[in-house]
C-alpha positions as CSV (number, residue, x, y, z in Angstrom):
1,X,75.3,152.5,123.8
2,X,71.6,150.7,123.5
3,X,70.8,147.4,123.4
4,X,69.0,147.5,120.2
5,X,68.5,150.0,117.9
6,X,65.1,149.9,116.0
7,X,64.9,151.7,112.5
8,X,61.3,152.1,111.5
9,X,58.1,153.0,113.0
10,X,55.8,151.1,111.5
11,X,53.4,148.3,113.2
12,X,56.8,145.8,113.3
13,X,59.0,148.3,114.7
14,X,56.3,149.2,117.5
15,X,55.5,145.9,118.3
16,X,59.5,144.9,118.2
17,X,59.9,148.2,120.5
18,X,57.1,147.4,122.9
19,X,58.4,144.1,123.6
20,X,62.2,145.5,124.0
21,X,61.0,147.6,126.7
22,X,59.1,144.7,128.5
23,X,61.8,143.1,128.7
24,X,64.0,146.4,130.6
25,X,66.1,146.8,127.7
26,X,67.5,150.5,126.5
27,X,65.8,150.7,123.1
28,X,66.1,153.2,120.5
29,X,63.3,153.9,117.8
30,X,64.6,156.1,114.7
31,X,61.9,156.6,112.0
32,X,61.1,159.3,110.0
33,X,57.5,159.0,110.5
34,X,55.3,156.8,113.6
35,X,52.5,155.1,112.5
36,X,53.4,153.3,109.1
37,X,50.9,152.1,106.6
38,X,48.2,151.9,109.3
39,X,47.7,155.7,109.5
40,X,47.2,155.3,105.7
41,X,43.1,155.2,105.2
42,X,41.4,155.3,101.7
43,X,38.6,158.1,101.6
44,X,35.2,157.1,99.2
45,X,31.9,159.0,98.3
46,X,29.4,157.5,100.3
47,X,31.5,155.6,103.0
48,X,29.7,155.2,106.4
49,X,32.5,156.8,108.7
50,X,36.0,155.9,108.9
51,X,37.5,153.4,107.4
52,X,38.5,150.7,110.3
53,X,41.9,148.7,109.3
54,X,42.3,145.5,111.1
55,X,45.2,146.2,113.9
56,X,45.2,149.7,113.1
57,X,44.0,150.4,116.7
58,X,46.8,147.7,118.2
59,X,49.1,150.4,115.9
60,X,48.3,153.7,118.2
61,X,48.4,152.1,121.1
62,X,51.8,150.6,120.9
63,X,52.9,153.9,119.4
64,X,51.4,156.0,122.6
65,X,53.1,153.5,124.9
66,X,56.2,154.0,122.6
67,X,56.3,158.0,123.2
68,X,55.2,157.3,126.6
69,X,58.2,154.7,127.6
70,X,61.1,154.8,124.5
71,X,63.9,156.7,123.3
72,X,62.6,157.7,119.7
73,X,64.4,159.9,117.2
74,X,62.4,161.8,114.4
75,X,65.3,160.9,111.7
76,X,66.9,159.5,108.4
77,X,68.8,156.8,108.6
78,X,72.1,157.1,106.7
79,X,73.5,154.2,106.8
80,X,74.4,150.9,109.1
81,X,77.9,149.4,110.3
82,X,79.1,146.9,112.3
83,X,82.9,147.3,113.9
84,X,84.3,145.2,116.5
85,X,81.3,143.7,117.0
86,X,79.0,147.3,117.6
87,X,76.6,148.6,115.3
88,X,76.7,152.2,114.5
89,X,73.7,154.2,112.7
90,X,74.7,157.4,110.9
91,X,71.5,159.6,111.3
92,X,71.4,163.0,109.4
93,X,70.9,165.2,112.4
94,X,71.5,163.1,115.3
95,X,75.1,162.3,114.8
96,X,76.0,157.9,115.1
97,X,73.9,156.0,117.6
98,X,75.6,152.9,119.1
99,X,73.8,149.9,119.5
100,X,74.5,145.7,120.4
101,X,72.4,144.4,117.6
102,X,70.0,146.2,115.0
103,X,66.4,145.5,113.7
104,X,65.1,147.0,110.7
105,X,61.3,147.1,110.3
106,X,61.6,150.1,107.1
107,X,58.6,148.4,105.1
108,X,58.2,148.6,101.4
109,X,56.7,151.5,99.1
110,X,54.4,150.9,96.3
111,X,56.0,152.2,93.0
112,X,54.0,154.7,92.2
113,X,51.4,155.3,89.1
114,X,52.6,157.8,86.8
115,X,49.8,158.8,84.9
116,X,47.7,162.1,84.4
117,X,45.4,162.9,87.1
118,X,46.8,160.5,89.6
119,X,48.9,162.1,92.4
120,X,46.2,164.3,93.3
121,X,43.5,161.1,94.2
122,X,46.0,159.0,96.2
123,X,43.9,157.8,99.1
124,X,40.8,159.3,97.5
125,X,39.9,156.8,95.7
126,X,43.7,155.5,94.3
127,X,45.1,153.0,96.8
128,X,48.5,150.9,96.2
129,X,47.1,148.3,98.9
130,X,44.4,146.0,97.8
131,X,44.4,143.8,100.7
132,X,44.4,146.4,103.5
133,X,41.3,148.5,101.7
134,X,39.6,145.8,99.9
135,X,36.4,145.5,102.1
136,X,35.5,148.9,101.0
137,X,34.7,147.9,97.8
138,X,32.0,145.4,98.4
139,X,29.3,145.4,95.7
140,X,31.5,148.6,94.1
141,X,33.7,149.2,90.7
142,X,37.8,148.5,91.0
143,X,40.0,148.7,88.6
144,X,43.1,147.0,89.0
145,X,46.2,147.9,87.2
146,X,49.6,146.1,86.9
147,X,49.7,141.9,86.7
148,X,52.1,141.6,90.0
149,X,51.2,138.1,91.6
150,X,50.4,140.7,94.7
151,X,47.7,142.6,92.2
152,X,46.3,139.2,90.6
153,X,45.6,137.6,94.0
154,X,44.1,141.3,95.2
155,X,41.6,141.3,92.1
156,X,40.5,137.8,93.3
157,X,39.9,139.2,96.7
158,X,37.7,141.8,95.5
159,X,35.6,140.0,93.3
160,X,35.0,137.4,96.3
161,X,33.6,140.9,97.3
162,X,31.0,140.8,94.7
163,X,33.3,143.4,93.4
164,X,33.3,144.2,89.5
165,X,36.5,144.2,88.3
166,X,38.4,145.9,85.9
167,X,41.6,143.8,85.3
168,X,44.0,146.5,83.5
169,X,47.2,144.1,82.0
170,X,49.8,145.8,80.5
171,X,52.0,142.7,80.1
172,X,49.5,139.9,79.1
173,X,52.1,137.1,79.2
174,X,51.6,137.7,83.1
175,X,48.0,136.3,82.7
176,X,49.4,132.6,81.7
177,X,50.1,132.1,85.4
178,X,47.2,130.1,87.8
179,X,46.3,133.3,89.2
180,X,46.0,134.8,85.9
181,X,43.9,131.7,84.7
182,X,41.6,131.9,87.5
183,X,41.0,135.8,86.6
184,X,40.0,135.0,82.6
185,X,37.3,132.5,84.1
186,X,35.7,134.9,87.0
187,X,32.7,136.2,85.8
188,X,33.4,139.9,88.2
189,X,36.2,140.4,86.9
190,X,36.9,141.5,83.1
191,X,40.7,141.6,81.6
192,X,41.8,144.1,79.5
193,X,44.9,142.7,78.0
194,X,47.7,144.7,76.5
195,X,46.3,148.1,77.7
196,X,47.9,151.5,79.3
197,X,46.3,153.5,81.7
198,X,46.7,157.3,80.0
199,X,44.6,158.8,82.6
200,X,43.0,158.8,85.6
201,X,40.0,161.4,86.6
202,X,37.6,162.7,89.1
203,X,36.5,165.3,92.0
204,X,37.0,164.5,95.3
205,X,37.3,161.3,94.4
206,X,38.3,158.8,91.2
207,X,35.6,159.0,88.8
208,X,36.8,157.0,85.7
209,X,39.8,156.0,83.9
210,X,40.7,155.7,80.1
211,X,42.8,153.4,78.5
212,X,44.4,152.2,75.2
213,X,45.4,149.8,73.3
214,X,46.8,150.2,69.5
215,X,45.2,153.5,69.9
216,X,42.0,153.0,70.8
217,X,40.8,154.5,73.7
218,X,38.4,153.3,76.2
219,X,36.9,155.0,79.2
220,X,35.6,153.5,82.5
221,X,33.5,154.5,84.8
222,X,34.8,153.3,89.2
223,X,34.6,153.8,92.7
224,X,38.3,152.8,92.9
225,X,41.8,152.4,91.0
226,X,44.2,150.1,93.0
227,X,47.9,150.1,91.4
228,X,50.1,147.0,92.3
229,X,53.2,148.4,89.6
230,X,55.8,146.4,92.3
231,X,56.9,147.2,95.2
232,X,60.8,149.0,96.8
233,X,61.6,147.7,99.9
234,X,63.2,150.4,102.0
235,X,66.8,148.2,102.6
236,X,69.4,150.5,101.2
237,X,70.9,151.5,104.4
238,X,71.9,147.8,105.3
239,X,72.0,146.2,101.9
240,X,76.1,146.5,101.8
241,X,76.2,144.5,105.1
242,X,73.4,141.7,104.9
243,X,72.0,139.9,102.0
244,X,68.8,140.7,99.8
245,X,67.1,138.9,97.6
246,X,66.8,139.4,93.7
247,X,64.0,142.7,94.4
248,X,65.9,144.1,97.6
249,X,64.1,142.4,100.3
250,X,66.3,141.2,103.4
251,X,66.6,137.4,103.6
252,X,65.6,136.1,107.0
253,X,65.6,133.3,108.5
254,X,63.3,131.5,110.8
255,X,64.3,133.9,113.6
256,X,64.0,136.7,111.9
257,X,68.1,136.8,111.6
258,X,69.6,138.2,108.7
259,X,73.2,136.7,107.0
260,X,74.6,139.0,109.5
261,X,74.4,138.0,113.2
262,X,73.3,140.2,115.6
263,X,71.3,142.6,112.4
264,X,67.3,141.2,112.6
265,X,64.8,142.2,110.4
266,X,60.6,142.1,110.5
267,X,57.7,143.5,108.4
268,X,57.5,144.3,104.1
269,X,61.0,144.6,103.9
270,X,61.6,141.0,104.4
271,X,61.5,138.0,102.6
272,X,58.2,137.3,104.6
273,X,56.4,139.9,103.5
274,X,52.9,139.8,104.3
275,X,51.3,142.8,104.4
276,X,49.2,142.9,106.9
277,X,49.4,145.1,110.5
278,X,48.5,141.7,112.8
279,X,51.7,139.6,111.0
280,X,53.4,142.5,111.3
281,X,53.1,143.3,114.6
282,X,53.8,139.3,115.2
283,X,56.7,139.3,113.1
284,X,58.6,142.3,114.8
285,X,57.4,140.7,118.3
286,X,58.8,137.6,117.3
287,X,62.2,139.9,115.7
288,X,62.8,141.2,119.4
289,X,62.6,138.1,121.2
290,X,65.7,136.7,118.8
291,X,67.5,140.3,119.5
292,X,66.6,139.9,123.2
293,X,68.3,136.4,122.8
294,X,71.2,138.1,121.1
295,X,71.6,140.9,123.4
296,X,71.4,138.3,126.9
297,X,74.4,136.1,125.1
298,X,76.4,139.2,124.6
299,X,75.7,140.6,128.3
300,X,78.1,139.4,131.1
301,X,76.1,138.2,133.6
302,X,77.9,138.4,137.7
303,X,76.7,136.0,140.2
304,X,75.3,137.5,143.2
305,X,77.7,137.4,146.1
306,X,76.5,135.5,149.2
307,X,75.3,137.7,152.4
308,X,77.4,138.6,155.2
């Protein structure tokens, strides 16, 4: 049985692993996939080299230390139960795993844009993270599509960018909020209320969009489409034993605890999403050293027997 059990590999799961082994405890890493959003890079017509994301380099080290030093499983996660006090994670090819406490760094996925011509430019010019890829888009052409509070604050970021902003808003009601106010009143940044994205089209790389509205069609010329539709946090394996909130994130508290003792969580698929690889890697840092805590109450400990 390990002390902790770590499903995810993303920046929170590495950092939260890292730390685990620091500290000599038998850690286990089960992710389908090592590396998380920060292997993810956006690729633009007369970029300068590779795109650089902030912590991305923290990322590969912690995962090379991670081959180097951890259990790891390349696996799905089935599902999570606790009984008699032990955690046990179905996998779907490694059989149940064993664990003292459990912390699940899964992240979030973008819902994705379902329009003509899109799957094909995703990370050529279609990104689902505004934050993390905004600085590429200095002095460029965005457009923006959805009116999440996430996409709002992300077309405010780009047009501190000098960025000229195509606000695409479906739902217009979502503009009545601050965010939205701000937007109406920033001269980058133009609002296209009440339009659909029917199309999205390019090369090696988004060229232009067209939209409509009552059936008139428009047509846009830009560097860059970023798509905030909402976001799934990947929680379904432990949602029937800890709570989530209203969209699925877990609720955490200030240790990173979940409404089940002993079951930690860190990273997008918490109610402290961030999004962005330096909280990240805090937050599942700051996840282990609760487990840790966990894991040393539930250890006996034997006092050392005086020399003969």
């Amino acid at each position: 049985m390990y002390d902790i059990i770590i499903l995810g590999g993303g920046a929170a799961g590495l950092a939260a692993a890292a730390y685990a082994q620091n500290k000599q405890l038998d850690v286990l890493v089960i992710a389908e996939q090592i590396g998380g959003k920060a292997g993810t890079r956006q690729h633009l017509p007369n970029q300068p080299g590779d795109e650089e994301l902030l912590g991305a380099d923290m990322v590969q080290l912690l995962a090379r230390r991670g081959a180097a030093h951890a259990a790891q499983l390349h696996d799905r996660v089935l599902g999570v139960s606790k009984l008699n006090g032990t955690f046990e994670v179905e996998t779907q090819r490694h059989g149940v795993q064993r664990a003292q406490a459990v912390l699940v760094a899964t992240g979030a996925a973008p819902l994705p844009l379902d329009v003509p011509g899109a799957q094909p430019l995703v990370n050529h010019g279609i990104g689902y993270s505004i934050t993390t890829h905004a600085q590429l888009l200095a002095g460029r052409t965005a457009a923006v599509i959805g009116t999440t509070r996430r996409a709002l604050r992300g077309a405010i970021e780009l047009a501190k960018l000098d960025t000229q902003v195509y606000l695409i808003a479906p739902d217009a009601a979502s503009m009545s909020s601050p965010l939205g106010q701000m937007l109406r009143h920033t001269p980058q940044v133009t609002v296209f209320e009440g339009y659909q994205i029917n199309e999205i089209a390019g090369g090696a790389n988004v060229e232009h969009i067209v939209i409509e509205r009552d059936g008139e069609q428009s047509r846009l010329r830009v560097d860059a489409v970023f798509a905030d539709l909402g976001l799934l946090p990947n929680s379904g394996v432990v949602r029937p034993i800890a709570q989530v909130d209203a969209d699925g994130f877990l609720v955490v508290d200030e240790h990173c605890m979940t409404t089940l003792p002993g079951l930690f969580a860190a990273g997008d698929v918490t109610t402290a999403f961030a999004e962005n690889i330096l909280v990240a890697i805090g937050a599942g840092t700051r996840a282990a050293i609760s487990a840790h805590e966990y894991v040393l109450a539930r250890t006996p400990t034997y006092a050392m027997e005086p020399a003969d």
